[in-house]
KOLGU-4560 file (N, C-alpha, C; in nm, 3 decimals, padded with zeros to 5 digits):
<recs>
<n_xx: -02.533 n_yy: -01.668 n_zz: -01.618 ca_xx: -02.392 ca_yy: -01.702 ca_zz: -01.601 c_xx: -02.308 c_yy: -01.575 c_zz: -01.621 mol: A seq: 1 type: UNK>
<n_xx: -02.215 n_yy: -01.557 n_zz: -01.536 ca_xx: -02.127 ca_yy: -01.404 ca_zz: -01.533 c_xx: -02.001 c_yy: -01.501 c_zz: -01.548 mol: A seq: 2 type: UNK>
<n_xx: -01.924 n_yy: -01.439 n_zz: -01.632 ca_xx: -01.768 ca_yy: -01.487 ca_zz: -01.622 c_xx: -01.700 c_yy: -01.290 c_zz: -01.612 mol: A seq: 3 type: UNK>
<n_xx: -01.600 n_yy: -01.358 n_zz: -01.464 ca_xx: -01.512 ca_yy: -01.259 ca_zz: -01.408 c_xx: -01.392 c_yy: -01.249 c_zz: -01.410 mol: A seq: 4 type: UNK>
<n_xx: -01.266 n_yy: -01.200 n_zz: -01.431 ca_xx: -01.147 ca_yy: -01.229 ca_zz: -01.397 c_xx: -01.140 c_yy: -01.280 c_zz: -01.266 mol: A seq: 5 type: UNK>
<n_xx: -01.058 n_yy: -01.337 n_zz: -01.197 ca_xx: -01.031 ca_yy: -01.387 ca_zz: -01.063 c_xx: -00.872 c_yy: -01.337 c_zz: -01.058 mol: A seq: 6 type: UNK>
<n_xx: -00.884 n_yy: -01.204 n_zz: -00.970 ca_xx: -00.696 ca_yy: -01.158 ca_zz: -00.936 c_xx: -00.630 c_yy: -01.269 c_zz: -00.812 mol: A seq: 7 type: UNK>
<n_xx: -00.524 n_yy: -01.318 n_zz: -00.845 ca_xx: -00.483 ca_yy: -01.384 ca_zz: -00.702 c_xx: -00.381 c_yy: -01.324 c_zz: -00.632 mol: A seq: 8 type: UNK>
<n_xx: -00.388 n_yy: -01.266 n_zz: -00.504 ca_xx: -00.286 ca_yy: -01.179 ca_zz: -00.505 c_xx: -00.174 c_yy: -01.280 c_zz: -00.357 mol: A seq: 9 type: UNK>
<n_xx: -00.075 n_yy: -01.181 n_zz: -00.370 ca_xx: 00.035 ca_yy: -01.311 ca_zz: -00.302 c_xx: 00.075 c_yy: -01.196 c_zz: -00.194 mol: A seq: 10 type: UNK>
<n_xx: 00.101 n_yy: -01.208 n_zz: -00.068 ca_xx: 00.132 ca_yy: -01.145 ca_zz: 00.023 c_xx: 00.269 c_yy: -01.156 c_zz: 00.091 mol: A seq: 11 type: UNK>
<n_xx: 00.354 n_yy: -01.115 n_zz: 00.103 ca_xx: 00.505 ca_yy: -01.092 ca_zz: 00.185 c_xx: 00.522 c_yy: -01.101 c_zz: 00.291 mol: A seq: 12 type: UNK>
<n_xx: 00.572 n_yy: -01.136 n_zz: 00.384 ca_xx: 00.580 ca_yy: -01.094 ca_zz: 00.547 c_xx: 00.730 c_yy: -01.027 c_zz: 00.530 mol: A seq: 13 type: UNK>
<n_xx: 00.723 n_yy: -00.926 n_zz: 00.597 ca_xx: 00.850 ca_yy: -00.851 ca_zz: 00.628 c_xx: 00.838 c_yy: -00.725 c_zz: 00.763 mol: A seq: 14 type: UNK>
<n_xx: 00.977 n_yy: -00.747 n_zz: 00.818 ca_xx: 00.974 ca_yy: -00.708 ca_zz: 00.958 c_xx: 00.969 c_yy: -00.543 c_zz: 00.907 mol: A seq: 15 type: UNK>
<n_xx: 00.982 n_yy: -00.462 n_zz: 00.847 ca_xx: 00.989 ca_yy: -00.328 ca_zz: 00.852 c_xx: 00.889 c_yy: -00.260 c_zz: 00.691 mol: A seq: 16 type: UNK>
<n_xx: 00.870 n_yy: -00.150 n_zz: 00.694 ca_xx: 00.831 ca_yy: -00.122 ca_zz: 00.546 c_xx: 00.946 c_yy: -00.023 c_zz: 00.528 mol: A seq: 17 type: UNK>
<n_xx: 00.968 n_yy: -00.002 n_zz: 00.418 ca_xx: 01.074 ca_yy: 00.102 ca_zz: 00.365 c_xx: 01.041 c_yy: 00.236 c_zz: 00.386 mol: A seq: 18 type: UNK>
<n_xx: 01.105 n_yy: 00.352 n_zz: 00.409 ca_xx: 01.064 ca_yy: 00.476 ca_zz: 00.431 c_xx: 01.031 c_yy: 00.545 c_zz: 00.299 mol: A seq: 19 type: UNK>
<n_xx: 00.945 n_yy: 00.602 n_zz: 00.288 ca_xx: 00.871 ca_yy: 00.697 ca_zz: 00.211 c_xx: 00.862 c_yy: 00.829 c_zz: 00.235 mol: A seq: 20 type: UNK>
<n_xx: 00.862 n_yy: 00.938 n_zz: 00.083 ca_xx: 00.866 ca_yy: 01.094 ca_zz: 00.083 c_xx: 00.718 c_yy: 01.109 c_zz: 00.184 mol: A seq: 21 type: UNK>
<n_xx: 00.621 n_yy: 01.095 n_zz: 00.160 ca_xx: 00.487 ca_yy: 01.037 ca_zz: 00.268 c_xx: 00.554 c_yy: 01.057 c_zz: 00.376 mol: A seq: 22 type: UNK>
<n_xx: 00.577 n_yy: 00.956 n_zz: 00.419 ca_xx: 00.602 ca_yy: 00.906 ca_zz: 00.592 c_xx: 00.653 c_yy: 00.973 c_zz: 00.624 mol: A seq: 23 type: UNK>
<n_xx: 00.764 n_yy: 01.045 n_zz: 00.562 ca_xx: 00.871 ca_yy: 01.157 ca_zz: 00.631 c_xx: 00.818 c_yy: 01.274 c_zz: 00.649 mol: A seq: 24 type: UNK>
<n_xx: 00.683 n_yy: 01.332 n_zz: 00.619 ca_xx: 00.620 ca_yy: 01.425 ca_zz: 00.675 c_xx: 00.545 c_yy: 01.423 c_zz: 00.826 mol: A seq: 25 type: UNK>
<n_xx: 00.549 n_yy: 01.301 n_zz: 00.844 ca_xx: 00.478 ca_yy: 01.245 ca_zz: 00.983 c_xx: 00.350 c_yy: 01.174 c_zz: 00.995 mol: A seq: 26 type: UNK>
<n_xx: 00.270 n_yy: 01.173 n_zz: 01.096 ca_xx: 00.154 ca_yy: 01.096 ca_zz: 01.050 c_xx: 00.007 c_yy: 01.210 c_zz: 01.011 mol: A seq: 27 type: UNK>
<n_xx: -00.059 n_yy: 01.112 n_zz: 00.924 ca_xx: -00.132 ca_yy: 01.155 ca_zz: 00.833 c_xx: -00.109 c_yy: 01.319 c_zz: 00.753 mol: A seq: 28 type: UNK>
<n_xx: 00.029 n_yy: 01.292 n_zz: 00.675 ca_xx: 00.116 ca_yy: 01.372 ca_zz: 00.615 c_xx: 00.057 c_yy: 01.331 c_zz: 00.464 mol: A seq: 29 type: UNK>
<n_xx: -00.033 n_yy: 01.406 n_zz: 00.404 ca_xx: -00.019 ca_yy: 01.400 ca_zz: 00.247 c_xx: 00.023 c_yy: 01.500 c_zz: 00.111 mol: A seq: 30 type: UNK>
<n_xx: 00.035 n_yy: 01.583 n_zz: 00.217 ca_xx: 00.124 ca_yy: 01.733 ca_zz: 00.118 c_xx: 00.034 c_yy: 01.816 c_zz: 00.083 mol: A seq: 31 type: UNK>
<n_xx: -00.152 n_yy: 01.751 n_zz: 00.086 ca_xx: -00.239 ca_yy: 01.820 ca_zz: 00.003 c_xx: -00.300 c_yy: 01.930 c_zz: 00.154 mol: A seq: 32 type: UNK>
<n_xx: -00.307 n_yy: 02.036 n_zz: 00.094 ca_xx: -00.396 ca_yy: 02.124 ca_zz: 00.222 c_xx: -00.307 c_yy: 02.249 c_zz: 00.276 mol: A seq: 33 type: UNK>
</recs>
């Protein structure tokens, strides 16, 4: 017998995502390199 936490996670629908320091470099922009 294993006892586990069980996470329940809850999901949003929304028409846009918010802009990010990230995103504003362009795509696959991570600052590292």
């Amino acid at each position: 017998l294993v006892i586990v936490p069980v996470m329940q996670a809850s999901f949003r629908v929304v028409d846009e995502f918010p802009p990010t320091q990230r995103g504003a470099g362009g795509y696959g922009s991570t600052g590292k390199g």
